[in-house]
N, C-alpha and C positions, 0 to 999 in steps of 0.2 A: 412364681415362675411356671410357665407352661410348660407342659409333657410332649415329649414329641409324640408326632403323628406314629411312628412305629412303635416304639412304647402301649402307650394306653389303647390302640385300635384291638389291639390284642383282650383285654379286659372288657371293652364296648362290645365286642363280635362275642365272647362269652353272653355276655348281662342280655346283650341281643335276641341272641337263641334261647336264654331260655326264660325270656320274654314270650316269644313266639310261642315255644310249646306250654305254656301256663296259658295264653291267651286260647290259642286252640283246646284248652282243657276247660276255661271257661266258658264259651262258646257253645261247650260239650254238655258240659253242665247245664245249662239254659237252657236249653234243647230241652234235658232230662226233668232242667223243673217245669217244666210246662206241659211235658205229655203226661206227665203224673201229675197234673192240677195240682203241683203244689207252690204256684207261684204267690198264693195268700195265707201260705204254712204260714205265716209271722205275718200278723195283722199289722204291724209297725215296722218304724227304719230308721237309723239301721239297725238296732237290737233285734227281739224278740221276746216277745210277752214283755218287755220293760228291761231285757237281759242281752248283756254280750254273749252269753252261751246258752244253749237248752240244757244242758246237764244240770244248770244252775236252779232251775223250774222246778227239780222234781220235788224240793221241800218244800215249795210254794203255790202249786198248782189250782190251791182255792183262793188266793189272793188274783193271780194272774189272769182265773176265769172269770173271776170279777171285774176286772177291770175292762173284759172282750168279752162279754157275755152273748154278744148275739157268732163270737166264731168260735168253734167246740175245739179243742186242741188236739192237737193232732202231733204226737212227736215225728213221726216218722217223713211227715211232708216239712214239718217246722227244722229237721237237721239238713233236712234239702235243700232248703232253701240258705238254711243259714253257712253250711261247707259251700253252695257256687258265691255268698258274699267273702265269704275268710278266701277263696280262691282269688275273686277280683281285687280284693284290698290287694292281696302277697302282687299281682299283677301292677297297681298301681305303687306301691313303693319300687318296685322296679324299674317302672318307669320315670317316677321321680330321680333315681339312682341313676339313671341313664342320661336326664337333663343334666343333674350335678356334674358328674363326672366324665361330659362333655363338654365341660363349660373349661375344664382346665386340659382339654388335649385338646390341641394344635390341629389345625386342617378337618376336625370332626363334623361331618355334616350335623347343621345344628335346628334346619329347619323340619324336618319331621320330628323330631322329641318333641319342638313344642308344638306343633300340630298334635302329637300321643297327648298332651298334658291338655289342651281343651279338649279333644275325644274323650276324654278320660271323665274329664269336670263333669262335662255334660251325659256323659255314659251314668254318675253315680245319679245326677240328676232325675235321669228316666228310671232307673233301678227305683228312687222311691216313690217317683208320682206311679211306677206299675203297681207298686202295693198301695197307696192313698188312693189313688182315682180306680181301685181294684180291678187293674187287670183291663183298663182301656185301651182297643185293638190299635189303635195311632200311638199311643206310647210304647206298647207291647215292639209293635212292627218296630220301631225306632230304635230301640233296647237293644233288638235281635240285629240292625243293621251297624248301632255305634259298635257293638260288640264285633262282628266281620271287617267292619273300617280298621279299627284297630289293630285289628291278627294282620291284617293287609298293610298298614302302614308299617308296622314291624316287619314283616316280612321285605319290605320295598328299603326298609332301612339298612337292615343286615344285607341285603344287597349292594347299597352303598358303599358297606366296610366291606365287602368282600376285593378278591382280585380281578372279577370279570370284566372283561372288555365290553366297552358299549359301540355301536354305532350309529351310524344316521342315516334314517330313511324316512325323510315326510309318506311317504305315499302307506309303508306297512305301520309304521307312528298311528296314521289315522286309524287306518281301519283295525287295530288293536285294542286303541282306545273306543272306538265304536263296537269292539266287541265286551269291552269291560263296561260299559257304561249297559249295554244288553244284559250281560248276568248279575248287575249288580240291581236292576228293574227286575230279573226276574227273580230275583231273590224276596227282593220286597213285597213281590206279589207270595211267594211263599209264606215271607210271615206274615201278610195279608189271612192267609190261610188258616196257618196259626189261630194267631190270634183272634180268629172268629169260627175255630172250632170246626174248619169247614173239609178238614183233612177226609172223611170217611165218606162227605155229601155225595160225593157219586163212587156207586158201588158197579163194579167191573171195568176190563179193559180190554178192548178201546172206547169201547159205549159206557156211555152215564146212566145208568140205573136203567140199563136194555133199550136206550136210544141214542142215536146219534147226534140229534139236538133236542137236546129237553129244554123246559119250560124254562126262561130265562128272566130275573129282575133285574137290571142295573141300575134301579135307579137305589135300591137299599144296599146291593153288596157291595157297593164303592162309595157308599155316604161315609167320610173319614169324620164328619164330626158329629160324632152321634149323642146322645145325652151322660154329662159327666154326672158322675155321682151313682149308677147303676153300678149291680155285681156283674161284670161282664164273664165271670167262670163259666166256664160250659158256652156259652154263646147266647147271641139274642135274637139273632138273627131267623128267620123262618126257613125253609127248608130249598124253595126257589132262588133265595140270595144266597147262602152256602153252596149251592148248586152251580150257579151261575162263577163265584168266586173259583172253585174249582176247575170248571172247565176252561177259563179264564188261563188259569196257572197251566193246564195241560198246552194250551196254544202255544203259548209262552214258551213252556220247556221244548215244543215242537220247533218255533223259531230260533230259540238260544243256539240247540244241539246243529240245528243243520248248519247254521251261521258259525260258529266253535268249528265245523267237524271239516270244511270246505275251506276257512281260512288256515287253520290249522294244517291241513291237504294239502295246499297251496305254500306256505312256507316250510313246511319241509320238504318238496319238490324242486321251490325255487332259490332257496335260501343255504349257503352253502356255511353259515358261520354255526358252529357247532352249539355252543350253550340255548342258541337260539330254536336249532333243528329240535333239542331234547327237549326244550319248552314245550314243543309244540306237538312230539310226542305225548307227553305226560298231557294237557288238555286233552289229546284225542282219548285218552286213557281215561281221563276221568269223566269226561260228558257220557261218557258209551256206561260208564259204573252208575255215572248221578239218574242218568235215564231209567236204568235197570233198577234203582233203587226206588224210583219213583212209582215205577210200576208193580215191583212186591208191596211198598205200603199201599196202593190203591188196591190190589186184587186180595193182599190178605190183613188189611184195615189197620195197617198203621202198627205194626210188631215192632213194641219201645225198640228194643237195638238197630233197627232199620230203618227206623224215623229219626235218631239218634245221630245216624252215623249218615243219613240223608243230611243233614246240618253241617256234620263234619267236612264233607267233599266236597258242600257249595262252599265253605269258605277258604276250603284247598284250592278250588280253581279260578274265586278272585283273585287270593293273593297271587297266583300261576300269572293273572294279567297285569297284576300290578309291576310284576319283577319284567314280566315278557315289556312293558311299556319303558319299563326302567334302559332295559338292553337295548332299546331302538334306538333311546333319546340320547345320542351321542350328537356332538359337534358335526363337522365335516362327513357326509356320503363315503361309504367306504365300498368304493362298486366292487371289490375283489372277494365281498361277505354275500355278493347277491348275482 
């Protein structure tokens, strides 16, 4: 027998939330193992040195380097690596727990769970080809984006079970989405960045290494398929193609912010329905933080907590457009909200 819809939405909206903030803690995590090179702390997947724990390693440690002889062990990157996986599994039993247990309440929205349960599939997927194909920037970027799709889907879910009123407006519909589909590119272009090491290639701001156009590759900083089987740590790329990727991401974040900061303008001037106005608040708040954040890592070369928390706010402000997208997508025009 099914649970009513008042019943169990109660439990879902729990499991929901703290979905969310485990998702945004791994997320966090990712970030952390990557600017500390330690995303080949654990040559394997998904244990480590042959082990579900590193604690377990310490009375084994000449067996285990035996067996990875050519990666020197390293605990302190190897517990890195292994606390953001124990983070993602607690993450996806969760998310299993949230298909379950909306499979027996009534009226549950039931299509983003299983949208979370193939994010998810495919999230553990990238998770081991980044340690087997060591650290390849197309898996890496992919990792870093299922990882944001998911904090985003959850958060558009718990929107769902919430009480907020939605309405309908084709015209603010589009260009919302045309503004989520812009930070969700410009993201990628960040882990683009990422994952080719290209975070520090131009030094000062607003110039790249004291000019205003430097010397530019395209044809190498955007080769996504580059050769599988290299150690991609540290990066491969030459100095021109990091260079180029960089000043790439600054256009980028130049277009996002003024596109966020003008639509954003615009619906809280013209838009009278309140959860909407605060939406759009909170974007103006965060693009003016993520820009400011962007410019401490470039002037003062990427300080872990600021690079960190750079990760943190870009997937604050997808999920800001997934929920603002949720709000528009109502039925009937409700001209009394506009």
């Amino acid at each position: 027998m099914l649970f009513s819809y008042q019943k169990g939405v109660k439990l879902l909206r729990c499991v929901a939330t703290v979905s969310i903030g485990l998702a945004l803690l791994v997320v966090m995590l990712g970030a952390y193992t990557r600017l500390t090179n330690a995303g080949l702390g654990c040559p394997d997947w998904p244990g480590c040195y042959g082990r579900m724990a590193v604690s377990s390693l310490q009375g084994e440690l000449p067996n285990a380097q035996a067996r990875f002889p050519d990666v020197p062990i390293e605990a302190r990157k190897a517990w890195t690596e292994m606390v953001h996986r124990y983070a993602a599994g607690a993450l996806v039993l969760l998310i299993v727990l949230m298909n379950a247990y909306g499979c027996v309440v009534s009226e549950a929205p039931r299509r983003i769970p299983l949208v979370l349960l193939f994010l998810v599939a495919f999230q553990a997927l990238l998770g081991m080809w980044t340690v087997t194909l060591k650290l390849f920037p197309l898996v890496v970027m992919g990792h870093l984006l299922g990882g944001l799709l998911i904090f985003s889907c959850l958060c558009y879910y718990r929107a769902q079970l919430s009480s907020v009123k939605r309405v309908g407006n084709p015209n603010w519909r589009f260009w919302i989405t045309f503004g989520l589909l812009l930070i969700f590119c410009q993201i990628a272009l960040g882990g683009w960045v990422s994952s080719n090491y290209a975070g520090v290639a131009c030094i000062g701001f607003p110039t790249c290494n004291g000019r205003w156009l430097p010397h530019f590759d395209f044809s190498h900083a955007f080769n996504l398929f580059l050769p599988v089987g290299a150690n991609y740590q540290g990066g491969v790329l030459d100095s021109a193609a990091r260079v180029t990727i960089q000043f790439v991401h600054r256009l980028g974040a130049l277009v996002v912010a003024t596109y966020v900061l003008i639509l954003s303008g615009w619906l809280w001037f013209r838009v009278y329905f309140i959860p909407l106005r605060i939406a759009a608040f909170m974007a103006i708040f965060l693009v003016l933080v993520q820009v400011g954040l962007g410019i401490i890592n470039v002037v003062y070369q990427l300080p872990l907590q600021i690079a960190v928390l750079h990760n943190g706010v870009a997937a604050l402000l997808l999920a800001l457009f997934f929920m603002m997208r949720y709000v528009v997508s109502g039925g009937a025009r409700n001209e009394k909200c506009f």
